[in-house]
N, C-alpha and C positions, 0 to 999 in steps of 0.2 A: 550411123553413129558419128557424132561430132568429135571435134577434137578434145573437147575438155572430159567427153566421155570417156577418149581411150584414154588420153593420159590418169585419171582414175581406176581404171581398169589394170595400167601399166603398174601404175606405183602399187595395188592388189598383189599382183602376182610377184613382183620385183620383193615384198614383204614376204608373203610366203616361202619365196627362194630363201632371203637370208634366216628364214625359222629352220627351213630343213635343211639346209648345207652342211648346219655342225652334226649334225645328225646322222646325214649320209656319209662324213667325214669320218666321222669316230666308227660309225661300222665299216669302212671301208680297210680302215684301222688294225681294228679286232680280225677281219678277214685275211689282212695281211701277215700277222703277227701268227694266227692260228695254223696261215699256210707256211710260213716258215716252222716253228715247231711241229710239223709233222711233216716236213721234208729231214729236217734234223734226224728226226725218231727215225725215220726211216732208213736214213743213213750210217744211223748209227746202228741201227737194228741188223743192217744187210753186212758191214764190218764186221759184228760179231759173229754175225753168222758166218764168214769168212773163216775166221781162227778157228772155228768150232771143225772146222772142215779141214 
């Protein structure tokens, strides 16, 4: 492979990176936000169960 092959090869995959970044961003995201609301719930679920007692 010569060099003008890889660097066409590079710029390929360097492309692809920037298509799925925002991608695996945003669900990285929604994963974050999901685990915090159900650390919440949880928390809040275990407090009332506290009074309740």
């Amino acid at each position: 492979m010569n060099i003008d092959e890889m660097r066409e090869e590079l710029s390929g995959t360097l492309a692809q990176i920037k298509v799925k970044a925002p991608q695996v961003l945003a669900a990285l995201g929604i994963a974050a936000v999901s685990g915090a609301i159900f650390a919440a719930a949880r928390l809040m679920s275990r407090e009332r169960d506290d009074r309740i007692q």
